[in-house]
C-alpha positions in Angstrom: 0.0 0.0 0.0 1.2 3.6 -1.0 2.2 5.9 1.7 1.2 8.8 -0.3 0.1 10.5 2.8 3.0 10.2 5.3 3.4 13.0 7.5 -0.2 14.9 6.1 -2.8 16.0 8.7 -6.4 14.9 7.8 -10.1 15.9 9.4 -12.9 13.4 8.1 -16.5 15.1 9.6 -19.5 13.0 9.9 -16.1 9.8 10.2 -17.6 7.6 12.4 -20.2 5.5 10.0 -20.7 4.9 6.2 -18.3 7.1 3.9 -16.7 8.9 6.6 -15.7 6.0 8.2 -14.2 4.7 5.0 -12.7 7.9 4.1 -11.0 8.4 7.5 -10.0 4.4 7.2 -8.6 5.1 3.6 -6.4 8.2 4.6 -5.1 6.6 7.8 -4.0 3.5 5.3 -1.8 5.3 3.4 -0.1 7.0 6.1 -2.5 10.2 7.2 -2.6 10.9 10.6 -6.2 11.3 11.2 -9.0 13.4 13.5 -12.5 11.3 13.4 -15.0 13.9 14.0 -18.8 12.4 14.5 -21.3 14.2 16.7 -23.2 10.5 17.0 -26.8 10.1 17.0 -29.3 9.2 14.2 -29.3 9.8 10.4 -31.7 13.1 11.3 -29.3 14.4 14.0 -30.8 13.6 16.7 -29.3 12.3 19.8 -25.1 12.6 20.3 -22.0 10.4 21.1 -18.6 9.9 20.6 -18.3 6.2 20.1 -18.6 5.7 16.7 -15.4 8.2 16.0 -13.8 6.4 18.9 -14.7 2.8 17.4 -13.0 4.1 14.2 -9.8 5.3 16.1 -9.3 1.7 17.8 -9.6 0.4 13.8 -7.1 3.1 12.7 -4.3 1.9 15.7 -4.7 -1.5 15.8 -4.0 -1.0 11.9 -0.5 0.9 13.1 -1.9 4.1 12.1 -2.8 7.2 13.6 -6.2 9.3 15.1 -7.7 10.6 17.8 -11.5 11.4 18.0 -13.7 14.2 18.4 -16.8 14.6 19.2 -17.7 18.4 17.7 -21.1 20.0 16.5 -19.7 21.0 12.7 -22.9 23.3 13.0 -21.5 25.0 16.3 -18.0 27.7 15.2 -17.0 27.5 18.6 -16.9 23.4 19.1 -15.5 23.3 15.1 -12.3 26.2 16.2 -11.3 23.5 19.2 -11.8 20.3 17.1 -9.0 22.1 14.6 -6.9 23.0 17.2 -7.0 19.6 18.8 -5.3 18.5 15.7 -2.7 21.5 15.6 -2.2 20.1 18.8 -1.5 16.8 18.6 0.3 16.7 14.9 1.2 20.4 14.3 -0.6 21.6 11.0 -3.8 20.6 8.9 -2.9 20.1 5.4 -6.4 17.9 4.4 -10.2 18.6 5.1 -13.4 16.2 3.8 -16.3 17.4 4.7 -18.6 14.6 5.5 -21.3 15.3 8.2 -24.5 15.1 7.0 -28.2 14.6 8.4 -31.5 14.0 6.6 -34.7 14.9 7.4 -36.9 13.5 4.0 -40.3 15.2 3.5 -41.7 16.7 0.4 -42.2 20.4 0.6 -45.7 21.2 1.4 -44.7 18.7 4.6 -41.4 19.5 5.2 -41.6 21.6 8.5 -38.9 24.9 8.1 -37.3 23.9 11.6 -36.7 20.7 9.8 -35.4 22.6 6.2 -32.9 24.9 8.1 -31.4 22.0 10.6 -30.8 20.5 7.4 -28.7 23.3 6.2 -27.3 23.8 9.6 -25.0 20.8 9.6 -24.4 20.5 5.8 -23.9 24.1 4.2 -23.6 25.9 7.9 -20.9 23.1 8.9 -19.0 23.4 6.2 -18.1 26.8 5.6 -17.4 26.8 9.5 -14.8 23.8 9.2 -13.7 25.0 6.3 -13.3 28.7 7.4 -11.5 27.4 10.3 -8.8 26.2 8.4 -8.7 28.2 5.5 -6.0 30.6 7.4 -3.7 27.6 8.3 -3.7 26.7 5.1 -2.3 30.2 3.4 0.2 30.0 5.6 1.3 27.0 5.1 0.6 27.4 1.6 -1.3 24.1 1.4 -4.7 22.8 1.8 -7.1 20.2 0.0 -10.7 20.6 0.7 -13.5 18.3 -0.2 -16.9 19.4 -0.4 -19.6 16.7 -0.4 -22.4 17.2 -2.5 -25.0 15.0 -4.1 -26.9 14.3 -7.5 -29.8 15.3 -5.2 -28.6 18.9 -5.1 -27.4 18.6 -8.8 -30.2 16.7 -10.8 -32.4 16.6 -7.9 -34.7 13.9 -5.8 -38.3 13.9 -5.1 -38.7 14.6 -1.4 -35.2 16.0 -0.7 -35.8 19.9 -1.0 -33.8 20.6 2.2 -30.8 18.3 1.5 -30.9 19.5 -2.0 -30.6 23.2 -1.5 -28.2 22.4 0.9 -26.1 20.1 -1.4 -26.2 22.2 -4.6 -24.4 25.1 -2.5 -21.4 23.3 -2.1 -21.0 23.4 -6.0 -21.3 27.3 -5.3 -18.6 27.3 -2.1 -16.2 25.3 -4.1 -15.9 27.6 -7.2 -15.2 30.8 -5.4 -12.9 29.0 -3.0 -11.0 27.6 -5.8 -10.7 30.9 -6.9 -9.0 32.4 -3.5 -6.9 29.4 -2.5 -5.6 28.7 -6.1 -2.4 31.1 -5.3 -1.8 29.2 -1.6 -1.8 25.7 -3.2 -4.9 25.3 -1.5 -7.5 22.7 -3.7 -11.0 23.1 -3.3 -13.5 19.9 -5.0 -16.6 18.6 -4.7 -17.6 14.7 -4.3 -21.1 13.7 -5.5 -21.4 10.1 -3.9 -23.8 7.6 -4.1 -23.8 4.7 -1.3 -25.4 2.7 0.9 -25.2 4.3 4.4 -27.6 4.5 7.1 -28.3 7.9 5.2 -29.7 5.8 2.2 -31.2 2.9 4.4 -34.9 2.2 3.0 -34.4 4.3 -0.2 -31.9 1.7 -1.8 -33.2 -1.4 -3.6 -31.4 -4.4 -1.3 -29.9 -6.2 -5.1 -28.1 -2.7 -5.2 -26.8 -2.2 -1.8 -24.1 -5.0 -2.1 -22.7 -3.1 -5.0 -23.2 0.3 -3.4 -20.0 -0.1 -0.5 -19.1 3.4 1.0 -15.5 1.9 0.2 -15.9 2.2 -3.9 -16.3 5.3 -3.1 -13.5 6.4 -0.9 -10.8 5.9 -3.8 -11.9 8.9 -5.3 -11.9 11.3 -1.9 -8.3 10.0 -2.1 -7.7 11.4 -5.4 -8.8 14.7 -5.0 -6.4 15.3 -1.8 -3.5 13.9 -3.4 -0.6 16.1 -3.6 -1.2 16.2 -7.7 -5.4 16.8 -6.8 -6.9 18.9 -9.3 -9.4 22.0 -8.1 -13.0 22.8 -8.9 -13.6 19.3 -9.5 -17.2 17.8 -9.7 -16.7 14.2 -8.9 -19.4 11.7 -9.0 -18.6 8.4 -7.1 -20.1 4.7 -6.6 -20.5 1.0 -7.2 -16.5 1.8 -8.4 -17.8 3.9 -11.3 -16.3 7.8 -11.3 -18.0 10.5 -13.4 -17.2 13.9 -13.6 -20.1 16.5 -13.3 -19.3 19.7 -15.4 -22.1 22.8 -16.1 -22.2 24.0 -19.4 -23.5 27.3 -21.3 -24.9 26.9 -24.5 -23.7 29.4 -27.1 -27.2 31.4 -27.3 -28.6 33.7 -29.4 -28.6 37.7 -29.2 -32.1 39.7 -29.6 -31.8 43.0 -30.7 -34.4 45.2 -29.0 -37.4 45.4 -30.8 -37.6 40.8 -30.8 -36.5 41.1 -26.9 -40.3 39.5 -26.1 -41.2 36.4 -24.2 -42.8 35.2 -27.3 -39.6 35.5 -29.3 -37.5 33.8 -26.4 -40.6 30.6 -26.8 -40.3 30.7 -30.5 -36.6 30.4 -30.6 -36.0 28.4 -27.1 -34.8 25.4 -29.1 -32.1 27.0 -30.7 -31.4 28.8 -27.4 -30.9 25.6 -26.1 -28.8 23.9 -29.0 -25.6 22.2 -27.3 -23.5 22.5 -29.9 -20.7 25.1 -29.1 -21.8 25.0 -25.6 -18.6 26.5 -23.0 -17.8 25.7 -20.0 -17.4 29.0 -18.4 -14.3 29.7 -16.0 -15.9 32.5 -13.8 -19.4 34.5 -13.4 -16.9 37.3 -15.3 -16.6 35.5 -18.3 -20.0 34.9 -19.2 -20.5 38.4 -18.6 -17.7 38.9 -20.9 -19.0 36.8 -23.5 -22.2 38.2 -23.5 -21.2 41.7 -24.5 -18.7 40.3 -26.6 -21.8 38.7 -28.5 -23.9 41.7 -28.3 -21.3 43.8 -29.7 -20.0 42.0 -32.6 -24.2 41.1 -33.8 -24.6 45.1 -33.0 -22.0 46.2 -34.8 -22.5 43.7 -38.3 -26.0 45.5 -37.8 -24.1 49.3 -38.1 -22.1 47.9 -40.3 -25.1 47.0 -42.6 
């Protein structure tokens, strides 16, 4: 097994079941020294202890590795700022970050309660930027970082029932292009994951022929490849039953209205070629579509002088 990790610092959230388990188990294989963070408790976040992360600990050092666990509240700044500096601590720096913790409260959205949408977003978009803002510092100094963001095809194609963990899961598409953006002169690599796996998180939504194939392990390889030393940034990657995809969001080329066709009836009438894929981008930054689009307003305005 590759050693790939010797001497990096990694924080798994959310470590102590399903793909943080296997995530923190992966990392700690190839020589990571790891923090297992789990608040405990059921899929919906209810309820707390530390003995799943601790469980995963004793599997980490009896493999020759090390961890230590931690029991913080990603959701609370103050119990996320401690959990970092226990690492500090312990090993000295912080050079890896997968944000993992996740809770689900299913319901569609005429029952879904808002107590129950914004606890949602609490742990996944609210714990987040707070584990990832309290590292983001470390890591320009050090000039060094890899952070995962975990998403889902529920927050990119969608899910029926899943408005909460959708929302929540599409905005770490959002977090990780600006982020890429800032860190990119620190060495600090910002990607999403987008897995699918059977975890107490899917339990009852998974047909059982598919949950054999569905291991939270297939998945892990891929975690391991975006914090590599050689990771890439602003990454999409989709993960599970050993198949990797990547996600990308294009533009189509569009079409430019002059004023007097700039009507909802125009837009209907020519939506399909609106919508043509051929010559679609994929745009760098929110500046370069802007970019492009006066670029294309000005060269059909000025043929339009010109005739």
């Amino acid at each position: 097994m590759s050693k790939q990790f010797e001497g990096r610092v990694a924080i798994v959230t959310g470590a102590g079941n399903g793909l943080g388990r296997a995530h923190a188990l992966g990392l700690a294989a190839r020589g990571a020294k790891v923090l297992v963070n789990d608040l405990g408790g059921g899929r919906d976040g209810s309820d707390t202890s530390t003995s799943a992360a601790e469980a995963v600990v004793r599997e980490i050092r009896a493999a020759g590795g090390e961890a230590i666990a931690n029991g913080a509240d990603v959701a609370k700044f103050e119990e996320v700022q401690a959990m970092i500096a226990a690492a500090k601590c312990a090993w000295g720096r912080v050079d890896i970050l997968v944000n993992n913790a996740g809770v689900l409260r299913d319901a569609t959205f005429s029952k879904l309660s808002l107590d129950d949408f914004w606890a949602v977003m609490d742990v996944h978009v609210r714990g987040t930027v707070n584990c990832t803002k309290a590292v983001w510092d470390f890591m320009r100094e050090q000039k060094y970082g890899r952070i995962v963001l975990t998403s889902s095809a529920s927050g990119i194609y969608g899910n029926f029932g899943q408005s909460s963990y959708g929302t929540a899961k599409a905005a770490m598409v959002g977090l990780m292009n600006v982020l890429h953006m800032e860190g990119e002169k620190y060495d600090i690599r910002v990607n999403v994951l987008a897995p699918t796996a059977a975890t107490r998180m899917t339990a009852g939504l998974i047909p059982e022929h598919a949950m054999k194939l569905m291991t939270p392990e297939s998945v892990t390889p891929g975690v391991l490849f975006l914090v590599g030393d050689d990771a890439p940034s602003k990454v999409i990657l989709g993960a599970g039953c050993g198949v990797f995809t990547r996600n990308v969001v294009y533009e189509t080329e569009g079409i430019y209205l002059p004023e007097s066709e700039r009507t909802p009836e125009v837009i209907a009438a020519r939506f399909a070629e609106i919508s043509n894929p051929q010559r679609q981008t994929v745009l760098e930054s929110a500046t370069q579509q802007t970019l492009r689009f006066v670029d294309k307003a000005t060269a059909a305005t000025s043929t339009a002088y010109d005739q």
